[in-house]
C-alpha positions as CSV (number, residue, x, y, z in Angstrom):
1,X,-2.8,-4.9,-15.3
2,X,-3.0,-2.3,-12.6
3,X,-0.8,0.2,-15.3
4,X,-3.8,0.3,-17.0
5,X,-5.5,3.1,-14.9
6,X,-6.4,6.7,-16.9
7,X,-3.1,8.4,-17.7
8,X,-4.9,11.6,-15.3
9,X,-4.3,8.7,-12.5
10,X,-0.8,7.8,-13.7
11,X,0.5,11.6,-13.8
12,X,-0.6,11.9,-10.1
13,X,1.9,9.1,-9.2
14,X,4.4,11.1,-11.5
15,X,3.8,13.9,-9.6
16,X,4.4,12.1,-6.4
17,X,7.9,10.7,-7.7
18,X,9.0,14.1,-9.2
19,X,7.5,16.3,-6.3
20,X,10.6,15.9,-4.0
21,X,13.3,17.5,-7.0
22,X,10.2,20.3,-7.7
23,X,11.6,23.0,-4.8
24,X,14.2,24.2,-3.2
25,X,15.1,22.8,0.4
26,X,13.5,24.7,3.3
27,X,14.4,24.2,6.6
28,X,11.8,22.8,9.1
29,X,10.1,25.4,11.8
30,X,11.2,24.7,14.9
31,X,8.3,24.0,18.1
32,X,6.1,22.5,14.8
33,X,3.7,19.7,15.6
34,X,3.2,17.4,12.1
35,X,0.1,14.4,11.7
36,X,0.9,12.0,9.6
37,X,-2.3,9.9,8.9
38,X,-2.4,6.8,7.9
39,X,-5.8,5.2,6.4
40,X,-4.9,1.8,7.4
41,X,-4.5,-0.1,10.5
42,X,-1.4,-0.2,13.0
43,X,1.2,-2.6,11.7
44,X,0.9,-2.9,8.3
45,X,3.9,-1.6,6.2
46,X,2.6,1.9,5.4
47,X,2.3,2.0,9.6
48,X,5.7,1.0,10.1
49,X,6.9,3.4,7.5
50,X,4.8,5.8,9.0
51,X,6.6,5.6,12.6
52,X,9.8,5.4,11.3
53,X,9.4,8.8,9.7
54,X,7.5,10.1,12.5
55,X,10.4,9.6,14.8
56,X,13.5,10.5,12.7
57,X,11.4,13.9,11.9
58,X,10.8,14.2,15.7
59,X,14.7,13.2,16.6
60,X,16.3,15.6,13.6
61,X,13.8,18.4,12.7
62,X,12.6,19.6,16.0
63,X,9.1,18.9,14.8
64,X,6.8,17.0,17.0
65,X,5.6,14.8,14.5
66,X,3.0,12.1,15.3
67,X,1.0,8.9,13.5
68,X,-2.8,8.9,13.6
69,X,-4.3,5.2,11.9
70,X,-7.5,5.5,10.9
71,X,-7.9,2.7,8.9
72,X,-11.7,1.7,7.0
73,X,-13.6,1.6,3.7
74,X,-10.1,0.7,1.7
75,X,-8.1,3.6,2.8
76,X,-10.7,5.8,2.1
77,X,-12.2,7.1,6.2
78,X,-8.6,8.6,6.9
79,X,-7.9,10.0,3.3
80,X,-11.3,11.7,3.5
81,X,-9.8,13.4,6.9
82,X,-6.9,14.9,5.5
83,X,-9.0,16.4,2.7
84,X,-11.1,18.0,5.1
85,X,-8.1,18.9,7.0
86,X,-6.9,22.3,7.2
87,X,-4.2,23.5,4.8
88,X,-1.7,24.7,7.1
89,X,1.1,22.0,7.0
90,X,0.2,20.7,10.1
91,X,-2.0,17.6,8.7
92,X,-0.4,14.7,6.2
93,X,-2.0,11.3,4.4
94,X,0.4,8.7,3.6
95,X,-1.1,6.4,1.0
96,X,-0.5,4.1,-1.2
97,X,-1.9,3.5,-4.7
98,X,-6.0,2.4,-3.5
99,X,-5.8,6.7,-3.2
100,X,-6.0,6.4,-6.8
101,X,-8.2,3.5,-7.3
102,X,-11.1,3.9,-5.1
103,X,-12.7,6.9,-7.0
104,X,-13.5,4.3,-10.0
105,X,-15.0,1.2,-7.4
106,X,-16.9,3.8,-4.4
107,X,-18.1,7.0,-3.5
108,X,-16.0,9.1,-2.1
109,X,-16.1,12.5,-1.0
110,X,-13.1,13.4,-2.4
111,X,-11.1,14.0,-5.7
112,X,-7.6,12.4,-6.0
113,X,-6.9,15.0,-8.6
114,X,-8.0,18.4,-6.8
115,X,-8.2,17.6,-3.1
116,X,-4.8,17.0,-2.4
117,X,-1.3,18.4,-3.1
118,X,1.4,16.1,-4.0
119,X,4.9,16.3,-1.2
120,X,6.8,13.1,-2.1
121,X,7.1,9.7,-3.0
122,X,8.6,7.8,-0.4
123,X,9.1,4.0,-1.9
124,X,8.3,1.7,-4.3
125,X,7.8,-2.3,-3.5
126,X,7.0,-5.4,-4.4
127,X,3.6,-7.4,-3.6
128,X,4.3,-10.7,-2.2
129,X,1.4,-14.1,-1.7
130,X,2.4,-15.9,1.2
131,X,1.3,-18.6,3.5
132,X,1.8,-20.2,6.4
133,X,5.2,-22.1,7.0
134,X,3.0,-25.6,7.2
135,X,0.6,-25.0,5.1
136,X,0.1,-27.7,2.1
137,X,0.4,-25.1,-0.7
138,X,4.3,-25.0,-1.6
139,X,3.8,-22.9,-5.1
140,X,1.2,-20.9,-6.5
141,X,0.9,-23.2,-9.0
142,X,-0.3,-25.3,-5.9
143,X,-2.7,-22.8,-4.6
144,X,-4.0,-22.5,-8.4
145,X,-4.5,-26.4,-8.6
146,X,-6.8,-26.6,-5.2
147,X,-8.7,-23.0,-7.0
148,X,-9.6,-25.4,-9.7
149,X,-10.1,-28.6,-8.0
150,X,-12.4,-27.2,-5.7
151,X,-13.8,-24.0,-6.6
152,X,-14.5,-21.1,-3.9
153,X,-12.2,-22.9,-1.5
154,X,-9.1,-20.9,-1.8
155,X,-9.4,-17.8,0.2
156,X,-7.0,-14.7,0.2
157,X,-6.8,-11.7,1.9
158,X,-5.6,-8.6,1.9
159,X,-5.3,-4.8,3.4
160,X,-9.3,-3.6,2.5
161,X,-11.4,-3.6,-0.6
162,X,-9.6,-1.3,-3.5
163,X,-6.1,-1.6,-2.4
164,X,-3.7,-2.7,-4.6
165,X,-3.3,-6.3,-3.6
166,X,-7.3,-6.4,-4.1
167,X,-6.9,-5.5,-7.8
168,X,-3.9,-7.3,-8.1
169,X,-6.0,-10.4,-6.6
170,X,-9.1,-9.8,-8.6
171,X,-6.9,-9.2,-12.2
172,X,-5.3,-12.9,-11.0
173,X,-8.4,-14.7,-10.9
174,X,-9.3,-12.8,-14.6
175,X,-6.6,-14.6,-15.8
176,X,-6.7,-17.6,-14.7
177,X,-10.7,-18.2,-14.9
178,X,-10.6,-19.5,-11.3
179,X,-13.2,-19.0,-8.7
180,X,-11.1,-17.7,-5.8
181,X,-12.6,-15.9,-2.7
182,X,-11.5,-12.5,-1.4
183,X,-11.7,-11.6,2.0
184,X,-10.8,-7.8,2.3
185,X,-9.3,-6.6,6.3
186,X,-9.0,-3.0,7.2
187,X,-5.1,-3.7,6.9
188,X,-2.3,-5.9,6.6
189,X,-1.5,-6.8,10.1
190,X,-5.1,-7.9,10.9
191,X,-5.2,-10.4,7.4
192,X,-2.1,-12.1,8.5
193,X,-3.3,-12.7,11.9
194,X,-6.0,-14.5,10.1
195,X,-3.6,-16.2,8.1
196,X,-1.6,-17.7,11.1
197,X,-5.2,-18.7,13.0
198,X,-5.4,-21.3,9.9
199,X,-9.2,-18.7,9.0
200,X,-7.6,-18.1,5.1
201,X,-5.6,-19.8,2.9
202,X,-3.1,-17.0,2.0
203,X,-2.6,-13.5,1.9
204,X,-1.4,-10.9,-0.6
205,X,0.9,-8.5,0.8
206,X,3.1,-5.4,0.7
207,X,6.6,-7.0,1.3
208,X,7.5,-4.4,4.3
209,X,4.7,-5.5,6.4
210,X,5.6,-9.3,6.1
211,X,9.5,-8.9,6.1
212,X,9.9,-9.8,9.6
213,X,7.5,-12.7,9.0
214,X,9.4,-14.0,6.1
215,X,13.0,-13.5,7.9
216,X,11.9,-15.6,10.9
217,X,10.2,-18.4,8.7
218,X,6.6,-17.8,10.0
219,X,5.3,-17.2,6.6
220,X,6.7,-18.4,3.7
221,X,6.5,-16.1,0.1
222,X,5.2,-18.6,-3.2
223,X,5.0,-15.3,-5.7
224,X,5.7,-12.2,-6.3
225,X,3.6,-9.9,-8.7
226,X,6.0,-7.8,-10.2
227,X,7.7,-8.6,-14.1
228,X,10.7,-9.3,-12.5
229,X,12.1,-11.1,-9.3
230,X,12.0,-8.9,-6.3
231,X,15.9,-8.4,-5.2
232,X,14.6,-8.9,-1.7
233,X,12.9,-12.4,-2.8
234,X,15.1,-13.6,-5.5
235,X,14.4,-17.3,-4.8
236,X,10.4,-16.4,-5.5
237,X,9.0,-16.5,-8.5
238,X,6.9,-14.5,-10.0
239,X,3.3,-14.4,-11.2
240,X,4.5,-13.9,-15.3
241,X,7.2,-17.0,-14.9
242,X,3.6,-19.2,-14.5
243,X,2.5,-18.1,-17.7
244,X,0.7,-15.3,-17.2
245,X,2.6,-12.5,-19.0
246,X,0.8,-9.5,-18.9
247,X,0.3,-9.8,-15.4
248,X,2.0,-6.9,-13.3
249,X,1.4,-5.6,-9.7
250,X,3.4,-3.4,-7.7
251,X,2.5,-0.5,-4.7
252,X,4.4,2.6,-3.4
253,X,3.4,4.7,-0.4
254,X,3.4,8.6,-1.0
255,X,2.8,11.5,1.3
256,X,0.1,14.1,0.0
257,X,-1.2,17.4,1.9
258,X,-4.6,19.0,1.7
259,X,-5.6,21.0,-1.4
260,X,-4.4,25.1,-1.5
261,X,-1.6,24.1,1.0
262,X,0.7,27.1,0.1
263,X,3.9,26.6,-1.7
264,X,6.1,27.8,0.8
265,X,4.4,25.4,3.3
266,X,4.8,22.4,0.5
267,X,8.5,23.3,0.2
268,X,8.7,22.9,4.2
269,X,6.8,19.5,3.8
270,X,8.8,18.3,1.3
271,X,12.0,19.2,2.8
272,X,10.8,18.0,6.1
273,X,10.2,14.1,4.2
């Protein structure tokens, strides 16, 4: 299960929950300019999130804040720019959990634990499979039964090698024994393109960056990853209803700041988010 990372991982994400309720509010600095950087590319759901923030900071703090996308290697070309950034407030990363994971699968040149402080988590959600609207496969246990009949002919993609729809993918095909193909984009929004030119067979997704999809009837959701139906989805089933019990994968996108970012600063971030 992704759970299963080292519980020096796990407190990080605790840190990023429990972060916002760790300081007193300060008030914003008038005139200040903000970067929030975003490791993946432009319209995935962490990019959306991203611009949303961006512009009610902008409209209600006085603070010209701004997204930068530099998506590549998983997440981890932008993270490594905000830990080289300097520690002035003036710099953020927004991630997601690959922050965490790609120290165990890559080289990086950063640590998750040391290089960054923690300002807030800003929401947790669901990870959804979906496919086209006419494609054949109607259920996962459809897209399971082609895996098997035809091995290496079912091919998903997702938002970059070490995300957490990658894992989530590659823990699936553990449990099932299937021979599934990954095919890893440098985001969300690029994957599903692929996915509507008819290139893959399905794609596993954050469920912000295919809401819009899903509403309009574009792309149609066959599971969920999580223990327990998503309140947004509660028609789709989920990837332990097939059988597969232990099976559990869920994101959240977090802000963090560069290491020795002082505390008065973190208490303006965090008040600021």
């Amino acid at each position: 299960m992704l759970r299963n990372l080292p519980d020096r991982f796990l407190a990080l994400s605790a840190a990023l929950l429990a972060c916002s309720l760790a300081a007193a509010p300060v008030s914003a600095q008038s005139g200040k300019s903000l970067k929030i950087v975003v490791p993946l590319a432009a319209g995935g759901g962490a990019d959306i999130l991203a611009r949303i923030l961006a512009e009610q900071i902008s409209e209600g703090q006085h603070v010209n804040a701004i997204v930068e996308n530099r998506p590549g290697a998983g997440t981890v070309i932008g993270t490594e720019v905000v830990a080289r950034a300097a520690p002035d407030g003036e710099t953020v990363l927004l991630t997601n959990p690959a922050f965490l994971i790609n120290p165990h699968i890559k080289k990086v040149s950063y640590d998750p634990l040391t290089s960054f402080e923690p300002v807030c988590n800003m929401v947790d959600f669901p990870l959804v499979f979906v496919v086209p609207k006419d494609s054949p496969v109607k259920s996962m246990a459809d897209m399971l039964a082609m895996a098997k009949a035809k091995p290496g002919s079912v091919t998903v993609a997702s938002a970059g090698t070490g995300n957490p729809t990658h894992i989530g993918f590659e823990v699936l095909k553990k449990a099932t024994g299937l021979e599934m193909t990954y095919v890893p984009f440098t985001g969300a929004a690029p994957a599903i393109n692929a996915l509507l030119g008819g290139h893959i067979t399905a794609v596993y997704s954050d469920y912000g960056t295919i809401s819009g999809q899903l509403k309009s009837g574009t792309l149609r959701p066959i599971a969920v990853g999580s223990k327990k139906r998503a309140a947004s989805l509660p028609d789709v089933p989920t990837i332990p209803e097939l059988g597969y019990t232990d099976y559990e994968a869920e994101s959240w996108n977090g802000i963090l700041a560069p290491a020795k970012t002082s505390k008065e600063t973190l208490a303006q971030l965090i008040n600021t988010f």
